[in-house]
C-alpha positions in Angstrom: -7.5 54.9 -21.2 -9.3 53.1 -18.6 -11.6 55.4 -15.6 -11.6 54.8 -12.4 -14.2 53.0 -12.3 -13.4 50.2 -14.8 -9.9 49.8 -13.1 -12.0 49.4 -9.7 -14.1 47.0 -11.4 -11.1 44.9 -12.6 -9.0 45.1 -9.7 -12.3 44.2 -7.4 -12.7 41.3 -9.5 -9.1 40.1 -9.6 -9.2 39.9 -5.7 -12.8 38.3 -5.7 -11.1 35.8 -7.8 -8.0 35.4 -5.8 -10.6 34.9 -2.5 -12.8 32.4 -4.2 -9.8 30.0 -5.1 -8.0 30.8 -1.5 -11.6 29.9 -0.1 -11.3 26.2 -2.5 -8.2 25.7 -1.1 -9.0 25.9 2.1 -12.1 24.2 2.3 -10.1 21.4 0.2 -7.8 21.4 3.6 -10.3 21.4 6.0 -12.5 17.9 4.0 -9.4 16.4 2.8 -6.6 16.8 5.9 -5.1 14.2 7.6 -3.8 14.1 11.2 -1.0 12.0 10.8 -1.7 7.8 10.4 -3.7 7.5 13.4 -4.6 3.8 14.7 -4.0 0.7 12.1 -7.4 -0.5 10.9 -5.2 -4.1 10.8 -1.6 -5.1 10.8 0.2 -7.3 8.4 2.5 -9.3 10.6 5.8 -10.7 8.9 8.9 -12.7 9.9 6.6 -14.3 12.8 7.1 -17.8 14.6 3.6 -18.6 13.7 2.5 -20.2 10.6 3.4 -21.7 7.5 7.6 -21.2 7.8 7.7 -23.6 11.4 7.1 -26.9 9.2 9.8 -25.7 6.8 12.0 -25.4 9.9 11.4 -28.7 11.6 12.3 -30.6 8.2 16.6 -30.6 8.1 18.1 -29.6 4.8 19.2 -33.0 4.2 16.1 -34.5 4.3 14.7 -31.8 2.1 17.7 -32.4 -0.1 17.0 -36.3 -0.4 13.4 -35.6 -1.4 14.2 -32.4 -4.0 13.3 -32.1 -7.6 16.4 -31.5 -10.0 14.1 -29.9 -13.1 12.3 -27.1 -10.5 16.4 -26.6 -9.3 16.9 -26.0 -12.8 14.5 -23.4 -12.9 15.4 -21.6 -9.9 19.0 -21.3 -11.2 17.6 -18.9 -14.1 17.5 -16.6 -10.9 21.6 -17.4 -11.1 22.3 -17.5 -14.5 22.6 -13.2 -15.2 25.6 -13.6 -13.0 26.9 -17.4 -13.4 27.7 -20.1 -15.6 27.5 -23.6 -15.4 30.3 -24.7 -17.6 33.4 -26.1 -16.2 35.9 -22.9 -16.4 33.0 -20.5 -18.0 33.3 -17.9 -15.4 31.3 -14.4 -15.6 30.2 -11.8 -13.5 30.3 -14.6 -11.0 32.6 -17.8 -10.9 31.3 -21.0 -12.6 29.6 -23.2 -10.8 30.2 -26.5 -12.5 31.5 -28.5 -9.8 30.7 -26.4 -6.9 28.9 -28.5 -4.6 32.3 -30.0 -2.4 34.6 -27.4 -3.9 36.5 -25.5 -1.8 35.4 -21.7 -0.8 36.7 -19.4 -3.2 38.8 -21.9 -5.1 37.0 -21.6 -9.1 39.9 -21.0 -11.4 40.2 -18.1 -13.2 38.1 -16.3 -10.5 38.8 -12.5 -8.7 37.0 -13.4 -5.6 36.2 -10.7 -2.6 38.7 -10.8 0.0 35.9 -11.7 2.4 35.2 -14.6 0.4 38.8 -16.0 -0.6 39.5 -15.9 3.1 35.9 -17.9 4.2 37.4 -21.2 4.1 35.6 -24.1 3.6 33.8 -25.9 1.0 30.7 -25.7 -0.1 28.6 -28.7 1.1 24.8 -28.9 1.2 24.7 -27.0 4.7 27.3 -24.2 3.6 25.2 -23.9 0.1 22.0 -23.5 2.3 23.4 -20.7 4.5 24.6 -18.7 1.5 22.0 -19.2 -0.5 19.7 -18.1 2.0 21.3 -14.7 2.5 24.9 -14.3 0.8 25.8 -11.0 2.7 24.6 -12.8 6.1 26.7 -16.0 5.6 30.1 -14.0 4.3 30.2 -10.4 5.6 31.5 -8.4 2.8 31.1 -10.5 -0.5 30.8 -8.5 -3.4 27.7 -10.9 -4.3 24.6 -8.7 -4.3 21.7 -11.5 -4.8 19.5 -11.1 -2.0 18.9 -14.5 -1.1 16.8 -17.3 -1.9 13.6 -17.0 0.8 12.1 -20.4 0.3 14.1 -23.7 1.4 12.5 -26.1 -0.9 14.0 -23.9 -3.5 17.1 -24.2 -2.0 17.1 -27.8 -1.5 16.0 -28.0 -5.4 18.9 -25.6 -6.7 21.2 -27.5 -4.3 20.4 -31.1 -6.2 20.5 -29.5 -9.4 23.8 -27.7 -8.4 25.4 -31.2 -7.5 24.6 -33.1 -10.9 27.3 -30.0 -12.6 30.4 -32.5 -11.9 31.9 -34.8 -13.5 
């Protein structure tokens, strides 16, 4: 059995040891708190006026369109092809595109479109296919289309001219 004295001496160095590791966590607090985010060293600014996108903007999509290259479209459409095809009447998760560029809104055979997007009307010219391709959820409010959106117009343009040499 143990004496007194032994459990003392165990239970006194239990505690020392419990005081020395709430003493570490503490001074771990005290070197290592935070108080909150305080000032920005420097900001990252995005979706500005300024800069590189206001050249982009000057230039009309038709003009971009005349000037695009057909193989880099090709390339972008990999970004496409999870979801579409490009062989007349091949649809998949989304409807073919062969032919699309002057086709009607909503109009590839064989298709289940969204109701937002069988009742968009239209056709899908250069302009339309720049608006949607730029943000499909912006350009018909409820499509069932979950691609985010190509950012860069020159892509666009490019996908657009490789788009329009599907057709017969």
């Amino acid at each position: 059995m143990l004496d007194t004295m032994t459990f003392t001496k165990v239970a006194a160095s239990l505690c020392g040891a419990l005081l020395v590791f709430l003493l570490g966590k503490w001074a771990a607090e005290v070197m290592y708190h935070v108080d909150g985010h305080g000032e920005q060293a420097y900001i990252i600014e995005t979706d500005s006026d300024e800069g590189g996108d206001s050249a982009d903007e000057e230039v009309a999509f038709v003009d971009l369109l005349a000037t695009a290259d057909v193989g880099k479209g090709e390339r972008v459409f990999k970004k496409c092809a999870a979801c579409h095809k490009v062989e007349d009447g091949a649809n998949s998760t989304g409807p073919y595109l062969f032919g699309v560029v002057d086709r009607d809104i909503g109009t590839a055979a064989g298709f289940g479109y969204s109701s937002a997007m069988a009742g968009h009307g239209g056709a899908w010219d250069a302009d339309a296919l720049n608006a949607f391709l730029t943000k499909p959820s912006a350009y018909v409010p409820g499509t069932s289309m979950s691609f985010s959106g190509l950012k860069k117009v020159q892509d666009r343009a490019n996908l657009v001219a490789y788009l329009s040499t599907l057709s017969n």
